[in-house]
ROTI-625557 format. One record per residue (C-alpha): residue number from 1; residue in one letter; x negated, y negated, z. Coordinates in nm, 2 decimals. Layout:
residues N
<rec resi="NUM" resn="a" x="X" y="Y" z="Z"/>
...
END
This chain:
residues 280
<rec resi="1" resn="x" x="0.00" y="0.00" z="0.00"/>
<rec resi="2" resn="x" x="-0.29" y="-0.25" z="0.09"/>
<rec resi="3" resn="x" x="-0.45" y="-0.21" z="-0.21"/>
<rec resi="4" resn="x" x="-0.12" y="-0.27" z="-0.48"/>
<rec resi="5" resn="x" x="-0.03" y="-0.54" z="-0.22"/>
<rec resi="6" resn="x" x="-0.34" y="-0.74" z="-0.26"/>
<rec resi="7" resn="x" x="-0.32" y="-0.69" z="-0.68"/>
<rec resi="8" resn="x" x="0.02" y="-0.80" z="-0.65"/>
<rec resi="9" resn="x" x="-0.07" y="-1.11" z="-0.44"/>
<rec resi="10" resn="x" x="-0.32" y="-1.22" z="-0.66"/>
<rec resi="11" resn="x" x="-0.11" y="-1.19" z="-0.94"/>
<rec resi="12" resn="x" x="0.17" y="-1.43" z="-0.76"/>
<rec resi="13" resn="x" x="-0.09" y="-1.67" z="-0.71"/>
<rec resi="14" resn="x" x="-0.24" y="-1.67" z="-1.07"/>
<rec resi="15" resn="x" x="0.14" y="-1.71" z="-1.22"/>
<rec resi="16" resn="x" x="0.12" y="-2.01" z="-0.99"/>
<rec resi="17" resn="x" x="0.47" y="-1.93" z="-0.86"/>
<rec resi="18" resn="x" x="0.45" y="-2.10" z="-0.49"/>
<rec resi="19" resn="x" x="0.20" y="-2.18" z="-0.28"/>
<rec resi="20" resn="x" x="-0.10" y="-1.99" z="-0.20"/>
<rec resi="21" resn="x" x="-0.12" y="-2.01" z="0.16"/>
<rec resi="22" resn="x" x="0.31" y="-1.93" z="0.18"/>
<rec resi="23" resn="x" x="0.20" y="-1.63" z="-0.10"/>
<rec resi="24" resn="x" x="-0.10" y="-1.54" z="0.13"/>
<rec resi="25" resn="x" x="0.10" y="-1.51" z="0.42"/>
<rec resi="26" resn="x" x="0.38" y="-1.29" z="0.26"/>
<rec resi="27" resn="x" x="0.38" y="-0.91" z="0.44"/>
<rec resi="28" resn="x" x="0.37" y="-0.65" z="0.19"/>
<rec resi="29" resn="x" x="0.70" y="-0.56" z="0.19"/>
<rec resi="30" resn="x" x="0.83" y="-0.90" z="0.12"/>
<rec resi="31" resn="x" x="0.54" y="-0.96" z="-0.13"/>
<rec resi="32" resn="x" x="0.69" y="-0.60" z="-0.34"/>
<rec resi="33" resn="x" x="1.08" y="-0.72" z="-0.27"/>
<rec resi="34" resn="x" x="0.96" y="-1.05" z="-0.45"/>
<rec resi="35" resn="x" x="0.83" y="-0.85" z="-0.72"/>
<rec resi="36" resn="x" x="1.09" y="-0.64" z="-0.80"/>
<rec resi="37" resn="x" x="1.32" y="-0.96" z="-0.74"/>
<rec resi="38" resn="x" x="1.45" y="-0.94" z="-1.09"/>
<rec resi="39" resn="x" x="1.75" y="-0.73" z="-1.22"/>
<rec resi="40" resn="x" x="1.60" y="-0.37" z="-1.28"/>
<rec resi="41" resn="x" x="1.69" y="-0.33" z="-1.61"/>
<rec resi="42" resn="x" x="1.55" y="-0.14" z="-1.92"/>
<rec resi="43" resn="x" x="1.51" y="-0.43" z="-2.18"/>
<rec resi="44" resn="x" x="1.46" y="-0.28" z="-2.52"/>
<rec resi="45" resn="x" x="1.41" y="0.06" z="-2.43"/>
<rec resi="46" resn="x" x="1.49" y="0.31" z="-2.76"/>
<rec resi="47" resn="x" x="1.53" y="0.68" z="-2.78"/>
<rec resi="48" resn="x" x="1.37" y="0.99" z="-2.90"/>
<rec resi="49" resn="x" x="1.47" y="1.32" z="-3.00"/>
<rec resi="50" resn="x" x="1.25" y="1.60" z="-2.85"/>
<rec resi="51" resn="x" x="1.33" y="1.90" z="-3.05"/>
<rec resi="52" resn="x" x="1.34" y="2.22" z="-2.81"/>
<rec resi="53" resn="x" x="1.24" y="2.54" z="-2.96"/>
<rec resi="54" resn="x" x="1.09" y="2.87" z="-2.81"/>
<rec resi="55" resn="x" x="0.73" y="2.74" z="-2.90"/>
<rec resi="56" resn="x" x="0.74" y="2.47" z="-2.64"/>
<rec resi="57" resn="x" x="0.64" y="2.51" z="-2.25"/>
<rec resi="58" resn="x" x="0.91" y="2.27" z="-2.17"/>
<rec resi="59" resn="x" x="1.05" y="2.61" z="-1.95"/>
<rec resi="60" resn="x" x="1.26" y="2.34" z="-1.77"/>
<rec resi="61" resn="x" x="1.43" y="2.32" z="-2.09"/>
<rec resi="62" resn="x" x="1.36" y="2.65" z="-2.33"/>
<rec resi="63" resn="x" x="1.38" y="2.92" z="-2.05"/>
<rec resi="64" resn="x" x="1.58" y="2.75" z="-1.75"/>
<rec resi="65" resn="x" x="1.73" y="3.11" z="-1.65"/>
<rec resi="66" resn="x" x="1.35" y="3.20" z="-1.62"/>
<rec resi="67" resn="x" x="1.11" y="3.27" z="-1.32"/>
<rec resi="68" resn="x" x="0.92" y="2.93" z="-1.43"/>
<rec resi="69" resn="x" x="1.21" y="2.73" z="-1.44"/>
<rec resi="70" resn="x" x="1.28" y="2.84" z="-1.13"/>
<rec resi="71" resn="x" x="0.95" y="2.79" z="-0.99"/>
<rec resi="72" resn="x" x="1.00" y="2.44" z="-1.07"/>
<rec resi="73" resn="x" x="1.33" y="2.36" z="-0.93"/>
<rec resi="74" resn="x" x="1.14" y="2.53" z="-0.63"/>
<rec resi="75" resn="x" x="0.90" y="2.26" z="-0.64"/>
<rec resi="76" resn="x" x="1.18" y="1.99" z="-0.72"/>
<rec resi="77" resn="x" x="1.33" y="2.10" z="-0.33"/>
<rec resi="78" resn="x" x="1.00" y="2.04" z="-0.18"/>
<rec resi="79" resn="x" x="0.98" y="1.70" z="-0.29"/>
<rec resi="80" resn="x" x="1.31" y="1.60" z="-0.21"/>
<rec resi="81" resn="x" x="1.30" y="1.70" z="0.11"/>
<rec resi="82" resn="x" x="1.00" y="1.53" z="0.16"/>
<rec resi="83" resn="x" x="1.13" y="1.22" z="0.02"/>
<rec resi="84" resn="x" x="1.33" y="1.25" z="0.29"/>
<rec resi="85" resn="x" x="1.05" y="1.25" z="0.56"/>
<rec resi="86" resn="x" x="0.82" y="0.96" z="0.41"/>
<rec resi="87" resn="x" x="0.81" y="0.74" z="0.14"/>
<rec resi="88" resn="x" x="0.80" y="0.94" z="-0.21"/>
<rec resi="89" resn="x" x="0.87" y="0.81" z="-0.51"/>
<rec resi="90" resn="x" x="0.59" y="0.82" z="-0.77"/>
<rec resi="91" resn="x" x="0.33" y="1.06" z="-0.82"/>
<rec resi="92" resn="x" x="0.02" y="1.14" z="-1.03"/>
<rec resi="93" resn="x" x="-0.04" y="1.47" z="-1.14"/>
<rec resi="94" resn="x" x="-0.42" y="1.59" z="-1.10"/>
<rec resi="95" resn="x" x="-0.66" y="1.84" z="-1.12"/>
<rec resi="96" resn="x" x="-0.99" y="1.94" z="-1.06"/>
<rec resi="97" resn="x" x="-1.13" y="1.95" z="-1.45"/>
<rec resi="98" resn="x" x="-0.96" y="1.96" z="-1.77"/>
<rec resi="99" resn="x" x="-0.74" y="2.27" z="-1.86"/>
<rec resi="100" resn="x" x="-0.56" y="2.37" z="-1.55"/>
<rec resi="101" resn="x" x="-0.21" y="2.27" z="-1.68"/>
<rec resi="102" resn="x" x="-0.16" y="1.93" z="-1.52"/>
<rec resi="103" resn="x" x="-0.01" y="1.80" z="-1.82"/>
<rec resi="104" resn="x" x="0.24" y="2.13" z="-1.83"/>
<rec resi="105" resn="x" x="0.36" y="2.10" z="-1.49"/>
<rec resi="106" resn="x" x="0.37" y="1.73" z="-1.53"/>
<rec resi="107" resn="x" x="0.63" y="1.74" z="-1.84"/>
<rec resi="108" resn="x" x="0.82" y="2.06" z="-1.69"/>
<rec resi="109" resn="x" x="0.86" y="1.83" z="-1.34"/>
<rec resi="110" resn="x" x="0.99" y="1.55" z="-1.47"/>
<rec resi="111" resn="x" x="1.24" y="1.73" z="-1.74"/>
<rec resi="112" resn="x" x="1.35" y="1.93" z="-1.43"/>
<rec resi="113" resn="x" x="1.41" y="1.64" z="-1.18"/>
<rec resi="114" resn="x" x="1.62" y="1.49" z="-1.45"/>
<rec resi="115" resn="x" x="1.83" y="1.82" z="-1.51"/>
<rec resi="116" resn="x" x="1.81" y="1.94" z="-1.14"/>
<rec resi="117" resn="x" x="1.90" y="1.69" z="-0.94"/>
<rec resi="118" resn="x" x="2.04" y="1.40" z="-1.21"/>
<rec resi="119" resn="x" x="1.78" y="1.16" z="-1.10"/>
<rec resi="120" resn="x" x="1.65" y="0.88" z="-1.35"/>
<rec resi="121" resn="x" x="1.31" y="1.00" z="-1.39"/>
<rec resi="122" resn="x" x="1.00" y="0.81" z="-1.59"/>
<rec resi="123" resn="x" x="0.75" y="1.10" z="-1.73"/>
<rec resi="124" resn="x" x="0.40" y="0.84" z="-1.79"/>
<rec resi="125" resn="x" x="0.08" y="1.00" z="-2.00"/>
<rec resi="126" resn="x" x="-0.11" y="0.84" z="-1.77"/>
<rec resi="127" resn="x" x="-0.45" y="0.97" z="-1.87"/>
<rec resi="128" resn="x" x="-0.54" y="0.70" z="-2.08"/>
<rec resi="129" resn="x" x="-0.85" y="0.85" z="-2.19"/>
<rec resi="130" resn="x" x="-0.73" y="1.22" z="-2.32"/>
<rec resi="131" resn="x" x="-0.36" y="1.18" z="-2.32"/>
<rec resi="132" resn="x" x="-0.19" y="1.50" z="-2.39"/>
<rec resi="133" resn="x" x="0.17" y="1.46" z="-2.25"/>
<rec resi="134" resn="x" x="0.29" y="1.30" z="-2.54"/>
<rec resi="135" resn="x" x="0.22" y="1.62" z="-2.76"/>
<rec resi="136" resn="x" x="0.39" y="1.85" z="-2.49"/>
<rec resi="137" resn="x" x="0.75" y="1.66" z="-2.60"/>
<rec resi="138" resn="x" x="0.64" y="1.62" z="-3.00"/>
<rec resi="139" resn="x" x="0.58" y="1.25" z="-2.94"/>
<rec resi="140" resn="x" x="0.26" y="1.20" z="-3.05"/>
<rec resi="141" resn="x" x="0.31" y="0.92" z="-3.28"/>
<rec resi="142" resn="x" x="0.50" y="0.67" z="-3.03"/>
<rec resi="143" resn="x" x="0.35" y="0.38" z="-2.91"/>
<rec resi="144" resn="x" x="0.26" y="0.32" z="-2.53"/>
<rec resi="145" resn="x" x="0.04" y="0.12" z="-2.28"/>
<rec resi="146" resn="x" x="-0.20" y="0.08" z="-2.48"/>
<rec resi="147" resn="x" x="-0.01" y="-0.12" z="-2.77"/>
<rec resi="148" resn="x" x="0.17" y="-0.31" z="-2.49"/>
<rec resi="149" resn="x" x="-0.17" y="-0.39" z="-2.30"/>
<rec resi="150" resn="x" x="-0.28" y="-0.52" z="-2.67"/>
<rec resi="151" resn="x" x="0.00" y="-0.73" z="-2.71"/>
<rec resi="152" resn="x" x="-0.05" y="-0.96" z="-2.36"/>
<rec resi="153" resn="x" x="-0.06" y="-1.26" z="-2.52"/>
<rec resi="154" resn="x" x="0.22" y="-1.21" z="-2.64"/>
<rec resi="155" resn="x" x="0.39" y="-1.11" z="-2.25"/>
<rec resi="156" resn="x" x="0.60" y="-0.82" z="-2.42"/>
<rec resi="157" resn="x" x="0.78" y="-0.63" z="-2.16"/>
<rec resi="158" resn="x" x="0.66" y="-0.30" z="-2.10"/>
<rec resi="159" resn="x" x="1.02" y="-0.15" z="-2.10"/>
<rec resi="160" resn="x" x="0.98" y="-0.21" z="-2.46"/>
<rec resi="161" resn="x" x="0.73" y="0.12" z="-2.52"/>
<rec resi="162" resn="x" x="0.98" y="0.31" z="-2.23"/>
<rec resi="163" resn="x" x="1.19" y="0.63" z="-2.48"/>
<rec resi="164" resn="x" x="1.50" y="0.79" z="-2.32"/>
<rec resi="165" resn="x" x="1.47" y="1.16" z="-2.41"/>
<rec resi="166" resn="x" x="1.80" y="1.39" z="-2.56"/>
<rec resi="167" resn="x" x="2.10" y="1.37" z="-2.36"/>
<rec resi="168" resn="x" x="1.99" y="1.39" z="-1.97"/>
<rec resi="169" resn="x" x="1.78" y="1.13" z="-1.77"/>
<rec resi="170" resn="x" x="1.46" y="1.16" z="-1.84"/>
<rec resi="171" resn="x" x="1.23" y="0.89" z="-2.02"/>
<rec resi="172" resn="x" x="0.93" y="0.85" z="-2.15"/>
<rec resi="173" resn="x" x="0.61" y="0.59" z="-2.16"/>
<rec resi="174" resn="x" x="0.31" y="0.68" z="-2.36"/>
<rec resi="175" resn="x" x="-0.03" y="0.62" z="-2.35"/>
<rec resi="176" resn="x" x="-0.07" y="0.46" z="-2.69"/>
<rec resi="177" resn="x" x="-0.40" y="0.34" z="-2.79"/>
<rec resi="178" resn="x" x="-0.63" y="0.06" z="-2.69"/>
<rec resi="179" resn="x" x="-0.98" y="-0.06" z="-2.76"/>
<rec resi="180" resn="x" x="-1.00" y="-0.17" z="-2.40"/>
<rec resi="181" resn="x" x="-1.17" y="0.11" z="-2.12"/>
<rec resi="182" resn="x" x="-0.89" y="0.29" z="-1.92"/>
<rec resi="183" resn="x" x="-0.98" y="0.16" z="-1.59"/>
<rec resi="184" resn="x" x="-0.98" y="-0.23" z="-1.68"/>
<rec resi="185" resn="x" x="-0.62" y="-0.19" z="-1.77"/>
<rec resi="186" resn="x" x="-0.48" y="0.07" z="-1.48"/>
<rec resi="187" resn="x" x="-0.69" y="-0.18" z="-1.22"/>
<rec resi="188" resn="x" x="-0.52" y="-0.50" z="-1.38"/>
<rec resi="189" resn="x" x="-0.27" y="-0.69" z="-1.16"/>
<rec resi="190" resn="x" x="-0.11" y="-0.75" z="-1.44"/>
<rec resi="191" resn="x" x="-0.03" y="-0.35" z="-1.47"/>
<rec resi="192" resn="x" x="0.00" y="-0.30" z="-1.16"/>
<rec resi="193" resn="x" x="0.29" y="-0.52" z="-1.16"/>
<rec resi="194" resn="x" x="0.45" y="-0.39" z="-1.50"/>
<rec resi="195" resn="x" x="0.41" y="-0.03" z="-1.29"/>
<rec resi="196" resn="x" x="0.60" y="-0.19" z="-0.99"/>
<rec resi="197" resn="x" x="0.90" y="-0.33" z="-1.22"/>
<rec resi="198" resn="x" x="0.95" y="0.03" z="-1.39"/>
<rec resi="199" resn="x" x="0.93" y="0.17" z="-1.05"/>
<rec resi="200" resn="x" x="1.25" y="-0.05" z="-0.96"/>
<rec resi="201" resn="x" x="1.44" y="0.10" z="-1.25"/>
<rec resi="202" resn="x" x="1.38" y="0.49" z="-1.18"/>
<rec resi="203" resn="x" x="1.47" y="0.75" z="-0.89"/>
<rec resi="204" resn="x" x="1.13" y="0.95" z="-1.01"/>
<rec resi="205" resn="x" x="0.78" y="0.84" z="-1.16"/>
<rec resi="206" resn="x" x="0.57" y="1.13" z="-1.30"/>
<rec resi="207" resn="x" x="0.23" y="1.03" z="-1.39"/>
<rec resi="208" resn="x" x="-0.01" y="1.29" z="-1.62"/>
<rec resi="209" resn="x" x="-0.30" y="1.14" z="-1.46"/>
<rec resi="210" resn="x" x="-0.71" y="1.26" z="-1.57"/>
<rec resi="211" resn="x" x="-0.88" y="1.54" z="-1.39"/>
<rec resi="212" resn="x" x="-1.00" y="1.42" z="-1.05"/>
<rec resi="213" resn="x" x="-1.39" y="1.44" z="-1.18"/>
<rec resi="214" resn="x" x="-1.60" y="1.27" z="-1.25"/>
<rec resi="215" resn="x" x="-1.36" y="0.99" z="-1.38"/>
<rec resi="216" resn="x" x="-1.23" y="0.74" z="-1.15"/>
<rec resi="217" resn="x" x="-0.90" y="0.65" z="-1.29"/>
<rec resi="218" resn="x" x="-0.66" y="0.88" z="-1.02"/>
<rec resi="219" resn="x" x="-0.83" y="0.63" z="-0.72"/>
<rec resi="220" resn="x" x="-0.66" y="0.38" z="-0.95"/>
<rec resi="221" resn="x" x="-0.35" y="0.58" z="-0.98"/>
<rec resi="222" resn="x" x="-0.34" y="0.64" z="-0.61"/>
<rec resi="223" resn="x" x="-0.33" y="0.30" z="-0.53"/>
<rec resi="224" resn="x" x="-0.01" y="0.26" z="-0.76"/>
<rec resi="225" resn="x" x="0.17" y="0.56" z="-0.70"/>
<rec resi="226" resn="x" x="0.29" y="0.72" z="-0.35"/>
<rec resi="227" resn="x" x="0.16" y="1.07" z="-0.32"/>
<rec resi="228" resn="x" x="-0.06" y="1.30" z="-0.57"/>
<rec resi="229" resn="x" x="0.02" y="1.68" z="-0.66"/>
<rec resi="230" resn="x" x="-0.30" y="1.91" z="-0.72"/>
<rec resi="231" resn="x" x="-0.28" y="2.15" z="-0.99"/>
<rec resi="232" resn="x" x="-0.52" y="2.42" z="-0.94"/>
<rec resi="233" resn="x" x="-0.52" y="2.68" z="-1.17"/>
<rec resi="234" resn="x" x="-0.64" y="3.05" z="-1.08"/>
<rec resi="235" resn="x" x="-0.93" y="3.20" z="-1.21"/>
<rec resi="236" resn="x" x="-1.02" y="2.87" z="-1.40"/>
<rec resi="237" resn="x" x="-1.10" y="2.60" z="-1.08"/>
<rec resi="238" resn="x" x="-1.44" y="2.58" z="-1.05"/>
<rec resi="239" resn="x" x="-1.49" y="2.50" z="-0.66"/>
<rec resi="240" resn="x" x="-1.79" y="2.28" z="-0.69"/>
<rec resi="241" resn="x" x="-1.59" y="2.09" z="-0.89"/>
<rec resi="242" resn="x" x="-1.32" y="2.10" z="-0.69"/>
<rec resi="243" resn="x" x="-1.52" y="1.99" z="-0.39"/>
<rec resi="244" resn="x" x="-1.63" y="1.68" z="-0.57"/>
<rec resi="245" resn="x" x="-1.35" y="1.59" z="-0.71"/>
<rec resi="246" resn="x" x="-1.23" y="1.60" z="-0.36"/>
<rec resi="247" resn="x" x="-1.50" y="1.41" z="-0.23"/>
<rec resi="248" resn="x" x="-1.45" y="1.14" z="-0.48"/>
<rec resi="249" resn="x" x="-1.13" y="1.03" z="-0.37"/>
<rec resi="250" resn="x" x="-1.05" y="0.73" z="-0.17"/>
<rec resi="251" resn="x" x="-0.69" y="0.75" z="-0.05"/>
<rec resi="252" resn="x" x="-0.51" y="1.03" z="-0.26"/>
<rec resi="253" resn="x" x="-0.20" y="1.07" z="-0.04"/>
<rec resi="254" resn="x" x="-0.15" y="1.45" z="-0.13"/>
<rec resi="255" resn="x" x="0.18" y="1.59" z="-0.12"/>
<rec resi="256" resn="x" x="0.13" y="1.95" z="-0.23"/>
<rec resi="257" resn="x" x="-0.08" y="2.22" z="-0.46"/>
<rec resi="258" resn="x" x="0.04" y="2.40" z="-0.74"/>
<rec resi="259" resn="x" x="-0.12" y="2.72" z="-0.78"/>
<rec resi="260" resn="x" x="-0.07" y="2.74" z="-1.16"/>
<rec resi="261" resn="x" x="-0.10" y="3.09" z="-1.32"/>
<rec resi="262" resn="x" x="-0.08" y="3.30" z="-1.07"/>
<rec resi="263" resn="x" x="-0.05" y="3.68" z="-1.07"/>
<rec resi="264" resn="x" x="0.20" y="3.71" z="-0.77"/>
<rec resi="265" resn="x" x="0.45" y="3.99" z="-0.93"/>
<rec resi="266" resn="x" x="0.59" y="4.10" z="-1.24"/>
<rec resi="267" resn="x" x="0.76" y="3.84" z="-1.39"/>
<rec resi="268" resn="x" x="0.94" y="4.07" z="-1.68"/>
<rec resi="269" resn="x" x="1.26" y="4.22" z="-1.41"/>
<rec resi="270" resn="x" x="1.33" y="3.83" z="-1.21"/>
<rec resi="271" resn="x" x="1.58" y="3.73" z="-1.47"/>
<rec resi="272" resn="x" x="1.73" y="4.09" z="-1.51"/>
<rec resi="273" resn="x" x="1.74" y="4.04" z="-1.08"/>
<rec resi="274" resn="x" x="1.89" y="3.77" z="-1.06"/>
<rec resi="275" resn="x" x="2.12" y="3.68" z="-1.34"/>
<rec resi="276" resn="x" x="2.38" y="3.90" z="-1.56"/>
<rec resi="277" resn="x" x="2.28" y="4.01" z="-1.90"/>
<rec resi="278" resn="x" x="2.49" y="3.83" z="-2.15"/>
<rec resi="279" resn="x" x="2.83" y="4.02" z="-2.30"/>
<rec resi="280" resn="x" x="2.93" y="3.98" z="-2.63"/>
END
């Protein structure tokens, strides 16, 4: 909270919208009401048709009679009910290295908190460096944060580059492209306040944040978002890596692990279990 309040203070002071000392002595919490003062509305937001097939790994959406989607609405529980304990509203999805299947469980979280539990939910390819999210939903050619970061002179709202997806409440903000490094944009006030006016709009913020090492942008996450989930994926973690990754955080406000691929049982009998075969 420190850390977003103190972006978010110098940004009040740079807009030159009262005066410093009154800004300087704002609490947080009145600094982030302010903030999110205006109507939280969707200006110019579009849509985009994500065409499910079997190919995907959208489970949440291909498979939701399977053992993955169910996994997932497992992992949707959890969160609520810790939502109801603290304050939980956006997280970053992380790992230790690059092919653990953050991005997977990032898409497959956010398309089930929107189906679940009806909740408007923000899905963000927040690795601004390798973003892959985009691809899991066949949206590769949309634009995103970095077209919008391109166009500040210009002071476009970045609602503008925000896609509602099919039919439930799920949406969609890109990475896009930008000749800028990742980090001077994700540590911008100027972001960090775009991030807090979305945040006003949605139940849920999913971020597909980079791989905890060695780059630095989920401690710039963190400071945005209200909790990080750790993806660890079995046989594929290395644990040195791990441990540094670990080591390199600041503040990463963990709210779980997901143990991705892991051989508890067979999976081939749950659905047989647990749900009727279909009659003609």
């Amino acid at each position: 909270m420190s850390r977003l309040y103190e972006t978010l203070r110098r940004t009040e002071m740079q807009r030159g919208k009262a005066d410093p000392v009154q800004i300087a002595s704002l609490q947080p919490v009145e600094l982030l009401n302010s903030a999110m003062a205006e109507p939280a509305e969707l200006e110019g937001t579009r849509t985009a048709k994500v065409e499910v097939s079997l190919k995907m790994r959208l489970v949440a959406l291909t498979d939701p009679r399977g053992l993955g989607a169910e996994k997932f609405r497992a992992l949707v529980t959890r969160l609520e009910n810790q939502r109801k304990r603290r304050d939980l509203k956006s997280l970053q999805i992380t790992s230790a290295v690059c092919d653990e299947g953050k991005t997977l469980i990032a898409g497959n979280l956010g398309a089930t908190l929107a189906k679940h539990t009806g909740s408007r939910v923000l899905v963000v390819d927040g690795d601004l460096h390798e973003p892959t999210l985009a691809s899991l939903f066949g949206l590769d050619r949309l634009e995103g944060i970095g077209q919008w970061w391109s166009a500040r002179e210009g002071k476009e709202a970045i609602s503008r580059y925000v896609y509602r997806l099919n039919e439930i409440p799920l949406w969609f903000l890109g990475a896009g492209a930008t000749s800028e490094p990742p980090s001077q944009v994700l540590q911008s006030a100027r972001f960090a306040e775009a991030f807090v006016r979305l945040a006003s709009c949605f139940d849920w913020i999913v971020v597909d944040s980079t791989p905890m090492f060695p780059i630095v942008d989920v401690n710039l996450w963190s400071r945005l978002v209200d909790g990080t989930l750790l993806v660890v994926r079995e046989g594929v973690t290395p644990i040195r890596a791990l441990k540094k990754g670990l080591a390199s955080l600041d503040d990463p406000k963990f709210v779980g692990i997901v143990l991705n691929e892991a051989s508890e049982f067979d999976r081939t009998t749950y659905a047989d279990q647990y749900y009727p075969a279909s009659r003609s």
